[in-house]
C-alpha positions in Angstrom: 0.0 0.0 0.0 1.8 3.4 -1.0 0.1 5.4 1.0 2.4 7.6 1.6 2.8 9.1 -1.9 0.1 11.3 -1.3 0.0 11.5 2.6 3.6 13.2 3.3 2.1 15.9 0.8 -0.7 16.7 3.9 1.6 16.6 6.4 0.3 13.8 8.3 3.3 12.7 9.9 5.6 14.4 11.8 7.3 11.8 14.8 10.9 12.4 13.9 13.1 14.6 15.8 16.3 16.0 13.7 18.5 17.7 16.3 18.9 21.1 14.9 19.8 24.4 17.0 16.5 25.2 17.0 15.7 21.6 18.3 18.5 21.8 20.9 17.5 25.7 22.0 14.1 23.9 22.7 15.1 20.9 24.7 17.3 23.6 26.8 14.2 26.2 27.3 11.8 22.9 28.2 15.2 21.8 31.0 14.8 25.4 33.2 11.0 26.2 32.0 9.4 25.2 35.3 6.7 27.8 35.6 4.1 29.3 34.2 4.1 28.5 30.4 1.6 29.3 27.7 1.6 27.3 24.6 2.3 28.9 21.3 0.4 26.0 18.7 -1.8 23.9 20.9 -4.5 25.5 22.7 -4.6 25.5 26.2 -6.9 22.4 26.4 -4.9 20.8 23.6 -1.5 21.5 25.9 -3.8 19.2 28.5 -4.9 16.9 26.4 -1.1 15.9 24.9 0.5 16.3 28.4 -2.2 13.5 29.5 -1.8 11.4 26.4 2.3 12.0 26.6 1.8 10.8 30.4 0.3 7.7 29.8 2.8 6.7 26.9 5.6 8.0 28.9 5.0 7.2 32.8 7.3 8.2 35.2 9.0 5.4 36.7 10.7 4.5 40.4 14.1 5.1 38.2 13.1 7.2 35.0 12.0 10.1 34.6 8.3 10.6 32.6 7.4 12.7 29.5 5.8 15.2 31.9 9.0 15.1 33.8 10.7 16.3 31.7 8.2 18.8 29.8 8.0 17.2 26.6 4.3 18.6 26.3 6.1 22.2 26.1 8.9 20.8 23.4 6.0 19.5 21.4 4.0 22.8 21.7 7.6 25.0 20.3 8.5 21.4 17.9 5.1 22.4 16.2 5.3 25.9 16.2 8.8 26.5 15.0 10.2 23.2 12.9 7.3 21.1 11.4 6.1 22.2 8.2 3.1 24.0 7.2 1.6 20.6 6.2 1.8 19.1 9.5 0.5 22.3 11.2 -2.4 22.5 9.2 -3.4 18.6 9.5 -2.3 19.0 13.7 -5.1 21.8 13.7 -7.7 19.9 12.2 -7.1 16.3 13.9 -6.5 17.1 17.7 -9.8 18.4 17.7 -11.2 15.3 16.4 -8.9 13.9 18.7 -10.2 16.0 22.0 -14.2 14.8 20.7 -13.6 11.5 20.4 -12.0 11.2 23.8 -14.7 13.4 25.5 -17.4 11.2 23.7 -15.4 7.6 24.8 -15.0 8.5 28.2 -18.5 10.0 28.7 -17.4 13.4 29.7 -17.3 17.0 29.1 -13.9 18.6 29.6 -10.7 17.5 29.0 -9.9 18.6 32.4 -11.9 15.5 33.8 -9.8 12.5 31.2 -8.1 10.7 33.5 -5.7 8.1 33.1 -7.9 5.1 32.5 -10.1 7.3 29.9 -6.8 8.0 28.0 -5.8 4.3 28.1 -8.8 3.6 26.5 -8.3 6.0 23.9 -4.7 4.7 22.9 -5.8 0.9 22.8 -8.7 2.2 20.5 -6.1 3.9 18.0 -2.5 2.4 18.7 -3.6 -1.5 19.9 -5.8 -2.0 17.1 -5.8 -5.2 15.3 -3.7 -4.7 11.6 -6.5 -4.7 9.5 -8.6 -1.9 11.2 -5.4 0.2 11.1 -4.9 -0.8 7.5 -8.1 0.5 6.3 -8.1 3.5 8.5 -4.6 4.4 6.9 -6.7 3.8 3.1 -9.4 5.7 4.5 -6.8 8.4 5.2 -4.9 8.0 1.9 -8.0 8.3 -0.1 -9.4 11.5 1.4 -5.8 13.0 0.9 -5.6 11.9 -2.8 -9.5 13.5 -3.1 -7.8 17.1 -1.3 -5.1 16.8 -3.7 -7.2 17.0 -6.1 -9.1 20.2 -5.2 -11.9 17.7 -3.6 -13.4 18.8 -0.5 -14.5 15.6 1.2 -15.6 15.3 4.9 -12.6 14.1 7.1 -12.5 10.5 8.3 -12.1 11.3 12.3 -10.9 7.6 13.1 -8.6 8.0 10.7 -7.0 11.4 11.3 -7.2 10.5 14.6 -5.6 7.5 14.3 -2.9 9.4 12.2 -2.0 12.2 14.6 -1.9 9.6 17.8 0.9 8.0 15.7 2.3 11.1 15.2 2.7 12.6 18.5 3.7 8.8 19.6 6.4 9.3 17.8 7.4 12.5 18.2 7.4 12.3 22.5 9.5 9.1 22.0 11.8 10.3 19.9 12.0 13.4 22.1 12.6 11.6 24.9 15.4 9.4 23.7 17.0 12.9 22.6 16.4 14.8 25.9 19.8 15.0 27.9 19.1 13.5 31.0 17.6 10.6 29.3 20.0 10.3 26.7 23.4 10.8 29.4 21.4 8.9 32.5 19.2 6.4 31.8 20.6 5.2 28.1 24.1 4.3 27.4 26.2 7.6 26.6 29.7 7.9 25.1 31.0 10.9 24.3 32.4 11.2 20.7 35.4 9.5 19.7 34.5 6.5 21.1 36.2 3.2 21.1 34.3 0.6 18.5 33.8 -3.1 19.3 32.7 -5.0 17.0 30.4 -8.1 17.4 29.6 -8.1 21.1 26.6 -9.0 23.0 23.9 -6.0 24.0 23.7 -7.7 27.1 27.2 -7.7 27.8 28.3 -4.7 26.2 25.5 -2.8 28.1 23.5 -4.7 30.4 20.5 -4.5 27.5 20.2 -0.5 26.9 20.2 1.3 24.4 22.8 3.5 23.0 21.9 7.1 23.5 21.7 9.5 20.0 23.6 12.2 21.8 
């Protein structure tokens, strides 16, 4: 399925992090930024909304710290606003809504003030647990409403689908922000500074106890 021939023309994925000054100025503001902060792209209940969804995906552990720990809701909110393309802002605009009204709806309540962590749970198992072929024809449900806009078309948009799509997205994007976050990436995974020695064909577990490599 090549659905991404038209999708990456809409902007509907965005989950990569590409450490630029930009991206490294942000991880820096989000390491002292522990007061009052207003977001710049999301709305304020859109800020609440991701920092629950981020929270859930991301716990904080006895021994690591979470998303929220580390305010990854507020690198999102400046990764949006200053690196992703137009693309991806304009489909982020329309889908968290979508995203915010089917949550409201599955968990029977009003205000995304009131999701709590079982609410979001559910919402993630609906969209990122799904069996393959639901996900499949949600992701040709996407691709065929994105070929239609190419197209000049102006079809009604499939909320499962874009919802599905920006879940994925922001996934991504908080994981791969974590990874790159210094306290993760020099603490918790496996850091070398550069040079480094190289060894080759050796055991994870014995060259590192089974972590990761940190991208730093």
């Amino acid at each position: 399925m090549q659905r991404r021939t038209a999708l990456k023309n809409i902007g509907l994925s965005f989950g990569a992090v590409a450490l630029s000054s930009t991206v490294v100025s942000l991880f820096e503001s989000c390491q002292t930024g522990k007061g009052i902060w207003t977001p710049e792209f999301f709305t304020s209940q859109q800020a609440d909304l991701v920092s629950k969804i981020i929270d859930v995906i991301l716990p904080t552990t006895d021994n690591i710290p979470g998303a929220n720990d580390l305010n990854l809701t507020q690198f999102m909110d400046g990764y949006m606003a200053l690196v992703s393309s137009p693309e991806d802002k304009e489909f982020a605009k329309m889908s968290l809504p979508i995203v915010s009204k089917l949550a409201l709806e599955g968990a029977g309540k009003k205000e995304v003030s009131e999701l709590i962590n079982e609410d979001i749970d559910a919402l993630l198992n609906r969209f990122l647990r799904a069996d393959k072929a639901i996900q499949d024809s949600r992701w040709e449900t996407l691709n065929a409403w994105a070929e239609a806009k190419e197209k000049g078309e102006i079809n009604a948009v499939p909320e499962e689908a874009a919802a599905h799509s920006i879940i994925n997205s922001l996934r991504n994007l908080v994981v791969s922000a974590f990874k790159n976050s210094e306290v993760i990436g020099e603490t918790v995974l496996i850091y070398r500074p550069i040079p480094g020695e190289q060894k080759g064909c050796v055991d994870l577990q014995e060259a590192t106890g089974g972590r990761a490599w940190s991208p730093l």
